[in-house]
N, C-alpha and C positions, 0 to 999 in steps of 0.2 A: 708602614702598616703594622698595626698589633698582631701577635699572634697568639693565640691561648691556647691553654691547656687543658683538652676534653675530656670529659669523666662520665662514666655511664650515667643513668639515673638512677641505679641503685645505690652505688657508690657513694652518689652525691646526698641520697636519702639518708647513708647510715653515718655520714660525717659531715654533713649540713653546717652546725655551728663553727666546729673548727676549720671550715672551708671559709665561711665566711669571715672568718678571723685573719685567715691568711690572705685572704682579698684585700680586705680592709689595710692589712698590714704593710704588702707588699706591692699593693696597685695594680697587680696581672688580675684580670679575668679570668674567668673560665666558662666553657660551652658545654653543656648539659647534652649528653648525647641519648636516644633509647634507640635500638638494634642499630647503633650505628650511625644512627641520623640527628644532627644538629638539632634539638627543641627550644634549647634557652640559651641565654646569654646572662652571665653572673659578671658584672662590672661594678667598679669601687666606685660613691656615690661623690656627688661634688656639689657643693652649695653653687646653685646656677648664680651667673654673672649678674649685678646691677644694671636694671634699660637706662637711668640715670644720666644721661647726657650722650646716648647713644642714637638718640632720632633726633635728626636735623628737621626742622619747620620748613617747608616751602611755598609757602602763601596762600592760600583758596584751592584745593583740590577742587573743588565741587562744582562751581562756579562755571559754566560751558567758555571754552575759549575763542574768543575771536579772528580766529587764523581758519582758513579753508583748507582742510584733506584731500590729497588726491588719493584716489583709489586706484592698488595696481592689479592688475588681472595677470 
């Protein structure tokens, strides 16, 4: 499990860019806290994965199938 590093919201207002820099740089996040309490979550950005060969085909979803359900109570 991650753990981050919390900084107020002011904090995080008055060194924004250079926060961000260090996100980017170092891969820790951080959580944006105001009196105290969790608001945001600052995490380093990541080109989502390719679906490319990721979903296997299964024949006819749609199609109703010919097998009878029991139903359990």
């Amino acid at each position: 499990m991650d753990t981050f590093q919390e900084i107020p919201a002011g904090q995080f207002k008055n060194k924004c860019l250079k926060l961000l820099d260090e996100v980017a740089l170092t891969g820790h996040g951080l959580v944006v806290t105001k009196r105290g309490k969790p608001i945001a979550k600052l995490i380093p950005y990541e080109d989502p994965k390719p679906l490319k060969g990721s979903i296997l085909y299964q024949g006819d979803v749609m199609s109703p199938i010919e097998e009878e359900w029991e139903v359990m109570k």
